[in-house]
N, C-alpha and C positions, 0 to 999 in steps of 0.2 A: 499215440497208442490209445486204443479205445479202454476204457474200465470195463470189467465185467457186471454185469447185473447183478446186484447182488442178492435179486428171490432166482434168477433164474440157474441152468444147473451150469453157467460159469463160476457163476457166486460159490456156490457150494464148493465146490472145484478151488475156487481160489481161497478160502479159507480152508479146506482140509490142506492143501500145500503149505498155508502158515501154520499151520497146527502140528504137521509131522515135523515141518521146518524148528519151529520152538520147540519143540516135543525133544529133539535129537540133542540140539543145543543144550537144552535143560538136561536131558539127560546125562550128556557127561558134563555137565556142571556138578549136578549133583553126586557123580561117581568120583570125580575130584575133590571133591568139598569132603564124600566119605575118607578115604583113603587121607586126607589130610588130617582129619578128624583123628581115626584110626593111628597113625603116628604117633599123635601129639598123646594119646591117649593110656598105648599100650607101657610105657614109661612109666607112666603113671599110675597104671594098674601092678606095675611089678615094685615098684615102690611101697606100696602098701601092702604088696603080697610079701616083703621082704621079713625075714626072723629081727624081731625084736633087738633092739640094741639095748646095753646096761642101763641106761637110764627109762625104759618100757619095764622093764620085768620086774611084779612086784615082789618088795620085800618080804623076804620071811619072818625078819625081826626087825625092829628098830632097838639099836646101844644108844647108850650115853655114854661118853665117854672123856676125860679129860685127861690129858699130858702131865707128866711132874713140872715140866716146862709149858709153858705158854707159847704154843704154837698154829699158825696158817692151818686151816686144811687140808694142804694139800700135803703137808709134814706129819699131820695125823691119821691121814688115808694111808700115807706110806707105813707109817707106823703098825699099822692094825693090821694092813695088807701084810706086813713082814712075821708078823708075831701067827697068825692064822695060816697063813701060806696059803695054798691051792686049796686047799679043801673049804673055801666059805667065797662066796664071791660078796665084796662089799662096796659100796657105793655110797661116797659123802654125801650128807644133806644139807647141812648147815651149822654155823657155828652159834650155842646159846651162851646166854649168862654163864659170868664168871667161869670165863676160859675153856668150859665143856662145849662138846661138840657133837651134834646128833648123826648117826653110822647108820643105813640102812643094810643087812645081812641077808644076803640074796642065793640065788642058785649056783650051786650046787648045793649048797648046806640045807639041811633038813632044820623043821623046828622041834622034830628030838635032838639033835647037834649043839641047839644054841646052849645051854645050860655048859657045856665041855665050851665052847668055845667062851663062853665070858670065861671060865675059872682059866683058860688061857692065857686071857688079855690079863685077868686080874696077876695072875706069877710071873705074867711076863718083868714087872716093874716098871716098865713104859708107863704105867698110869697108876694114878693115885685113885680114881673113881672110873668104876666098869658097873652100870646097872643096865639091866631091862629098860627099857622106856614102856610105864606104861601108868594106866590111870589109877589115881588112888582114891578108895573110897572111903568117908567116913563113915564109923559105925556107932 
């Protein structure tokens, strides 16, 4: 089979046929490669799109608080959760010196609430120490 010339108008001829040829190719290449893209994607846009989980949503207060007993975390989340009820949402931080434990006091409770809610925890008896967490200045 002969080759086409390629100034003359087979030439031309024969490269616009590779050109629509790879053209088409590519083309749904690249409408597959979207579409796959898109998949992997849309998950991951709803993911981010999603409402905040307890550990997202920032505190309205930080407690300190400590047990009569010396207790886990998670014995003191319950504690505080049980003595407040529904009305404060709270979420442990971490446990400090000498047996206290830092409570962050979340939504639904307002920070006009928190002042009712310590005098809460403090009658409850559960605890021996109920403060604000917060900076203290020298004057």
């Amino acid at each position: 089979m002969r080759r086409p010339d390629e100034s003359g108008v087979e030439g031309v001829m024969a490269r616009c046929a590779t050109i629509i040829f790879c053209g088409g190719a590519l083309t749904v290449l690249i409408r597959r490669l979207r579409s796959m893209l898109l998949s992997l994607a849309l998950p991951l846009l709803a993911a981010c799109a999603a409402v905040p989980s307890g550990a997202d949503v920032a505190p309205v207060a930080a407690i300190i608080v400590k047990p009569q007993q010396p207790a886990e975390g998670d014995a003191v989340l319950r504690a505080v959760q049980a003595t407040l009820g529904r009305g404060a949402g709270v979420r442990y931080v971490r446990p400090l010196a000498g047996d206290a434990h830092l409570i962050h006091v979340t939504a639904p409770a307002t920070r006009e609430q928190v002042p009712g809610l310590l005098e809460r925890l403090r009658s409850s008896g559960a605890f021996q120490y109920v403060e604000l967490d917060s900076m203290m200045k020298i004057q």
